[in-house]
N, C-alpha and C positions, 0 to 999 in steps of 0.2 A: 214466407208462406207460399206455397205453392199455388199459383193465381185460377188453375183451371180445373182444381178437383172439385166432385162432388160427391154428394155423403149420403145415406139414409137413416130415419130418427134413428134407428141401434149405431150407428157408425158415428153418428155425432154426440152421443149420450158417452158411449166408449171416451172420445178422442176429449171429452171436457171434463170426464172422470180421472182420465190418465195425465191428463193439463193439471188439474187443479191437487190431487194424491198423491202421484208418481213424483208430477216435477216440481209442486209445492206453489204454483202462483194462485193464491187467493181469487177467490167467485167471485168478490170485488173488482179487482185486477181488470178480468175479464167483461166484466159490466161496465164498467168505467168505458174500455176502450168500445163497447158495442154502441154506445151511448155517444162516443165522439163522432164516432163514424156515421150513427143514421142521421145527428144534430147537423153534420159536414151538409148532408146532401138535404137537407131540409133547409139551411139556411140558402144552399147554392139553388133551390129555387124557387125561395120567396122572397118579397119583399121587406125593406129594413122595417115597415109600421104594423104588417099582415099578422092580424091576433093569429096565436094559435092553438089548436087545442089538443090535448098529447091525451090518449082513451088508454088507459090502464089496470091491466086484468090485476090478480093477486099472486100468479106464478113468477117467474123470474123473467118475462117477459115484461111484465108491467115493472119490475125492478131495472129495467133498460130505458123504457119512456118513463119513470120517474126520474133516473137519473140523466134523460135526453132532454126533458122540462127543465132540470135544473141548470145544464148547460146553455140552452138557449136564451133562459132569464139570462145566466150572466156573461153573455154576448150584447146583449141589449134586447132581446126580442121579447114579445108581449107572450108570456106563453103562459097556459094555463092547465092541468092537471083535473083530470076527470076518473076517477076508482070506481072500480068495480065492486060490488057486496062484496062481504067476504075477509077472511082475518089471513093476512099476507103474512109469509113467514119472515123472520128476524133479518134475511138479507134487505128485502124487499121494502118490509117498513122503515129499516134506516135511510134506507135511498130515497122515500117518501118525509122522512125526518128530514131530510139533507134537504131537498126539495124546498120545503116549508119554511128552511132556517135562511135560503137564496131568493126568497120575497113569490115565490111561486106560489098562485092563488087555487086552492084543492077542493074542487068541488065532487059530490056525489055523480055517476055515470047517467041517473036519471034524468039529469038537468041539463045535460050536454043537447044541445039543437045544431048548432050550424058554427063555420069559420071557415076562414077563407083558408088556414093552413090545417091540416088534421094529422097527426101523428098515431098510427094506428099501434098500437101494443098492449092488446087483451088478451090475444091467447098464441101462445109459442108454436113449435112445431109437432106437440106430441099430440094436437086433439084430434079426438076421433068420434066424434059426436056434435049434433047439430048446436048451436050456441041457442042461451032461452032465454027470458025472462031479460030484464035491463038489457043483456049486453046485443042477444036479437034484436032489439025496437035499438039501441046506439048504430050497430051498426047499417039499419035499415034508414036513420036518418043521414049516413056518412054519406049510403049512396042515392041520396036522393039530391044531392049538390049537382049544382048548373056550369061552376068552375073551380079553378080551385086545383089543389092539390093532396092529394092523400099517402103518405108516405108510412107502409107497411114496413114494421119491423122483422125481420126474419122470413114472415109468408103473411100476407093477406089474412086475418083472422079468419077462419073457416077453412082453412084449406088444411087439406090431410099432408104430410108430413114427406111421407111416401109416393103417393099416388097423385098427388095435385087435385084429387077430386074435392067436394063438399057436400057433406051430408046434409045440410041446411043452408040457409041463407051466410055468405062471407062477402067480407070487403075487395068493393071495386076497386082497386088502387092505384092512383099514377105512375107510383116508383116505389117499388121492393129492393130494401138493405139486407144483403143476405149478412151476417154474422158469422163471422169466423168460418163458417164453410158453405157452398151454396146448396142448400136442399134441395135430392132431388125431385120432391113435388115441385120448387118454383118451377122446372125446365121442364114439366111433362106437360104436356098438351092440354086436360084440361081447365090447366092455371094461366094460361097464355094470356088470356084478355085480363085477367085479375092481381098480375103482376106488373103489369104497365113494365117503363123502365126498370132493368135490374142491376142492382152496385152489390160492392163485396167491401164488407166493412173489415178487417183483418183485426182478431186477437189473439196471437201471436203462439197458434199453437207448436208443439212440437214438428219438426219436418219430418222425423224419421216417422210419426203416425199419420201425417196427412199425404205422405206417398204409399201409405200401404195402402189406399183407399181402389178401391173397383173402378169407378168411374172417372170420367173427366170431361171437361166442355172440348168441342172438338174447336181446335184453333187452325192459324195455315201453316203452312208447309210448303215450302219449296220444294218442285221438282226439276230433277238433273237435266243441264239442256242437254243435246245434241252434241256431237264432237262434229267440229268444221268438217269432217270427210267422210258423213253418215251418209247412208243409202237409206232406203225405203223399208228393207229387209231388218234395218235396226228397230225400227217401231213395230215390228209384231205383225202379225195379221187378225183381224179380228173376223168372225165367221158369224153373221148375226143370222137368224132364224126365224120365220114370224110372217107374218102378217094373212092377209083374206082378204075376198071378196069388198067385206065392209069396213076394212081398214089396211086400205094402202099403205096410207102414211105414216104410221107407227114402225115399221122395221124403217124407213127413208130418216125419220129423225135420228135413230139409234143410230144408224147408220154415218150420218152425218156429226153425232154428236163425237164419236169414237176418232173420228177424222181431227176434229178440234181438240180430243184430248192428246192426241200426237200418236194414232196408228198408224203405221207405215202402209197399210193394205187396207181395207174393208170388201167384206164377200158377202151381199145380202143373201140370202137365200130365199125366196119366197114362192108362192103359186104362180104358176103358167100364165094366169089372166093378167096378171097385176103387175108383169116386169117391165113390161116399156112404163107404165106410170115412176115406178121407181125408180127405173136407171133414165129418168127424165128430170129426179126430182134431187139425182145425187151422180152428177155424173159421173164423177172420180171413182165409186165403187164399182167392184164387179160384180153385175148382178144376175143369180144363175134363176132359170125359171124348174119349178119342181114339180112333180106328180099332184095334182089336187081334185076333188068332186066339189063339185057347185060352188067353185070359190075358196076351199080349206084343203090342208095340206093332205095328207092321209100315208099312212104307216111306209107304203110302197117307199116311197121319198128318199125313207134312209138309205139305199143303195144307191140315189145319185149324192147324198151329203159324205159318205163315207171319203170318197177321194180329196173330200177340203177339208177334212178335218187333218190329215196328213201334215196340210200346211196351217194350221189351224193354230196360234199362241193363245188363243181363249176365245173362247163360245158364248152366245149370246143365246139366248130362245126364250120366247114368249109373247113382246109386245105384238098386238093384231093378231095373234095363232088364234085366237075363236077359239068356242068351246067344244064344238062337234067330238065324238068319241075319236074319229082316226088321228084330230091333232094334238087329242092327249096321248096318243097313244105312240104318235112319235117322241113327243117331251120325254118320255115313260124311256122311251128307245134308248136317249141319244144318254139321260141319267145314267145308265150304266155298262152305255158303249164307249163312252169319253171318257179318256181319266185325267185329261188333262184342267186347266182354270175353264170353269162355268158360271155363268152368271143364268139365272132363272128368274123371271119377270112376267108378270103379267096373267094371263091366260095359262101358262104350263104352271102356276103357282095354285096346282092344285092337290090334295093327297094322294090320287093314281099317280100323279106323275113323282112325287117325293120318294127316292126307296130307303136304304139304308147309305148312311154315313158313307160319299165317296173318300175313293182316296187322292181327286186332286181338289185342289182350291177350288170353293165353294163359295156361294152366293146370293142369296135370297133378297126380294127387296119387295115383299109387300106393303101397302097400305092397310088401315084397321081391318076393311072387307073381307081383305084377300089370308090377312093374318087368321081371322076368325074364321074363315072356312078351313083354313090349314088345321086349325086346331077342335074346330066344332066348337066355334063359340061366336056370341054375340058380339059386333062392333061397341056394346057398351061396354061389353065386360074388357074386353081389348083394351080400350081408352081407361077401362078403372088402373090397368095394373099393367102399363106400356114395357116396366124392365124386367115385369114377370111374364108377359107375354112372350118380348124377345130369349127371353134365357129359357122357355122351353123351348122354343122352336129352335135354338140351335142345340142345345142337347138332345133332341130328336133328331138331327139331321148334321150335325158336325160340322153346316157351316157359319159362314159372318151374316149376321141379320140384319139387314138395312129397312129397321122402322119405319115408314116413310110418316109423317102428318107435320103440323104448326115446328115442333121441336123431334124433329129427326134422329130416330135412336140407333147405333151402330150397336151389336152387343156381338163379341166374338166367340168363338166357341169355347174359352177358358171361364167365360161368364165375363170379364172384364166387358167394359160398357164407354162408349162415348155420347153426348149430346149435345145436337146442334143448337147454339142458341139467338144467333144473329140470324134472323131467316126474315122473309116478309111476305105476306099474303097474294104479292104479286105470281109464284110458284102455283098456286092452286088455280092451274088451268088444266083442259087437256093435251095432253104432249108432255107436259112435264115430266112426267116420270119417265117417259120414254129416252128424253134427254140426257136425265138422270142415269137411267140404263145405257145408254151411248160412255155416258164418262167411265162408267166404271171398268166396261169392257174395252174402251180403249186401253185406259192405265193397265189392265190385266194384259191386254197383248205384248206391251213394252215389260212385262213378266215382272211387274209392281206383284206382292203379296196380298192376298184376300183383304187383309186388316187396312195395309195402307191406300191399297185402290178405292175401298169402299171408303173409308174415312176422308182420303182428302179430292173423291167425285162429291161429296156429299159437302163440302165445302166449297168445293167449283161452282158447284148448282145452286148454292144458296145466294153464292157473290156475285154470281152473273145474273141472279133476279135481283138483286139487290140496288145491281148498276143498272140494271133494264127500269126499274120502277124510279128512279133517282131520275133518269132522263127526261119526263113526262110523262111516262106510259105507263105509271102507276093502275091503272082500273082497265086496259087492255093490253096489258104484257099477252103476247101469244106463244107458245114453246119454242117454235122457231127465234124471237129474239134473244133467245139465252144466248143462242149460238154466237150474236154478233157483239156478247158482251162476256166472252169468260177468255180470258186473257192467258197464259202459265208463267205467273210472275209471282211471285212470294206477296208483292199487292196485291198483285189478283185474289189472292185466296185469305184476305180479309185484312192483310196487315201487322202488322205484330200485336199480340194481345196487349191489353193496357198494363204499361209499366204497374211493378207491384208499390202502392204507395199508402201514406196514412193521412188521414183517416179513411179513405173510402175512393174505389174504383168504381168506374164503369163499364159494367159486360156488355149492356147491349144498348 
């Protein structure tokens, strides 16, 4: 099975439909092995005497912790079974038959209080509605637990399927088992804290349907070294754009960031006031000082950037440009003076400055804010609906969307979609993304493709916070350390993803 795709509730209804129809392996089959897989990861972390209590809706997800209750009894483990109201259909009850007949003790959900281990599996990936009555008050006492472990079947009960959001009260969870595909609610940002660790339980669907899938977890990637008798002029030139009065230091990260992804050149460009601080702060770059009022750039500018775009392998503009009209209005400029790779960040991530679909490589890298202004909408709405956000915004504009938040969404202009799932809270500083913006427009100077520059900056950035917070500086990473931990080694960029194995990997 393909270890890094991801699905949406229709993509996964499909792909179990055509499993079970097409290719004839019994819902059995398939429950069995979802059951070995979550039972794997529940046993690898509890202990051999830890009661535990497996919470069981009446859909086919309770047909998974019925029959992951029954596996665990006959492991040895003390487990015990807790049902939801409700008349379970004909798969569902046998598995709770089977259950009953392997010495497993079935109690009503009302009864359920506390255990050191909890086996969540009340409601599958297709709910869309707040949970009530019993299984609200079950799951309000799951997370009312002081330790312990809570091991979510497929997705945290309450979580939407799609969207990672919850319409109501859902389970906190330790460690989410994704089943046979990994849903893209668990990887959207707001299931992040309620997915705890996440595994992939594998049942064993078709390859030819699980590669026709849109998405996929962004994994690393090796990039091409250098030949022994490279010059400077091999690595590209990168022409970054940016900055003001009140932010020096946003083009000097970019700047420097582009350098560590292996640019042969960097050309800040920035206002008059502000170039010694910069070419103070990066000395390797060349830094031009340009036309500005009170600290911001202003339209004039573009007849002194005209001549570096010449030498120009990809364009940077935005971090520190301020919001002032003249420095949209250069953004606005350079959108459909350039036809060459652009990367757009920041401050020119705005709609004056967005025009129609250019014709070279393209690149947008907002956060929720900057998204929802692009599109006039709310940071909530944004966060409801992350892969419907990014796939307007690139069919509006024809380029690669670089999502920024918790799980980092790349979505290209063909709609195809990547997400980052190994990432750590160390990244939400300021400078980050400007960092972020450094990697991407280096890889584009060395004339990488929109798709593969932004996909594997967006793995660079996550593993150099990764290794920044591993060091000790977990709670003051500052964006400058990314620098002195993003490596270009196929290690560097996360390692090889986890061998595909049975019963159950670990993503993250």
């Amino acid at each position: 099975m393909r270890a890094n795709a991801v699905a949406t509730v229709a993509e996964t209804r499909q792909i179990e439909r055509a499993t079970i129809e097409s290719v004839g392996i019994p819902v059995e089959v398939l429950m069995e092995r979802a059951a070995l897989g979550v039972a794997a990861v529940v046993a690898g972390q509890s202990g051999a005497s830890d009661r535990m209590a497996v919470l069981a809706g009446t859909g086919h997800n309770g047909g998974d912790a019925a029959a992951c209750a029954r596996i665990l009894r006959s492991w040895g483990y003390d487990s015990h079974l807790y049902l939801a109201s409700g008349t379970p259909g004909p798969v569902v009850a046998a598995q709770i038959a089977a259950a009953r007949a392997y010495g497993v003790s079935i109690w009503p959900l009302a009864e359920f209080r506390a255990a050191p281990v909890v086996v969540d599996g009340l409601f599958g990936f297709g709910l869309d509605r707040p949970p009530e009555g019993a299984i609200r008050d079950a799951i309000g006492r799951v997370n009312e637990r002081r330790s312990g472990i809570v091991v979510a079947i497929d997705l945290p009960s309450g979580t939407h399927g799609d969207t990672g959001s919850a319409p109501g009260i859902r389970v906190d969870a330790t460690h989410t088992v994704a089943t046979g595909l990994v849903k893209l609610g668990a990887v959207s940002d707001p299931a992040v804290d309620a997915v705890g660790e996440l595994w992939q339980a594998d049942l064993g669907f078709p390859q030819s349907e699980v590669e026709a899938l849109s998405g996929h977890i962004l994994g690393p990637a090796a990039l091409p070294g250098r030949r022994r008798s490279a010059h400077k002029g091999d690595g590209g030139t990168a022409v970054v754009i940016g900055g003001s009065a009140a932010m020096s230091g946003a083009p000097g990260l970019v700047a420097r960031a582009a350098y560590r992804a292996g640019a042969g050149l960097v050309i800040a460009m920035v206002p008059r006031s502000i170039r010694e601080a910069v070419a103070i702060g990066v000395p390797e770059a060349l830094v031009v000082p340009l036309l500005e009022e009170d600290g911001s750039l202003v339209p004039g500018a573009s007849e002194q950037i005209i001549p570096y775009l010449e030498r120009a392998t990809a364009v940077s503009i935005g971090p520190g440009l301020g919001t002032r009209e003249g420095s949209r209005s250069l953004a606005r400029w350079l959108w459909s003076a350039w036809d060459g790779p652009l990367l757009v960040d920041a401050d020119a991530l705005v709609s004056g400055a967005i025009g129609e679909p250019r014709q070279g490589a393209t690149i947008l890298t907002p956060h929720p804010g900057e998204a929802g202004r692009l599109l006039g909408r709310s940071v909530q709405e944004v966060q409801g609906d992350r892969l419907a956000t990014g796939r307007e915004l690139a069919a509006r504009t024809g380029a690669t969307i670089v999502l920024k938040g918790a799980r980092t969404l790349v979505v290209r202009a063909d709609m195809q979609y990547g997400v980052l799932v190994r990432t750590t809270p160390a990244l939400a500083t300021a400078g980050s993304g400007d960092v972020l913006s450094g990697f991407i427009v280096g890889l584009m100077a060395q004339r990488h493709g929109a798709v593969q520059a932004a996909e594997q900056a967006v793995v660079l950035h996550a593993t150099a916070g990764l290794r920044a917070s591993q060091s000790g500086r977990a709670g003051g990473v500052v964006a400058r350390d990314l620098l002195d931990y993003c490596i270009f080694t196929g290690e560097s960029l996360g390692g090889p993803l986890p061998s595909i194995g049975f019963p159950a990997i670990r993503l993250t």
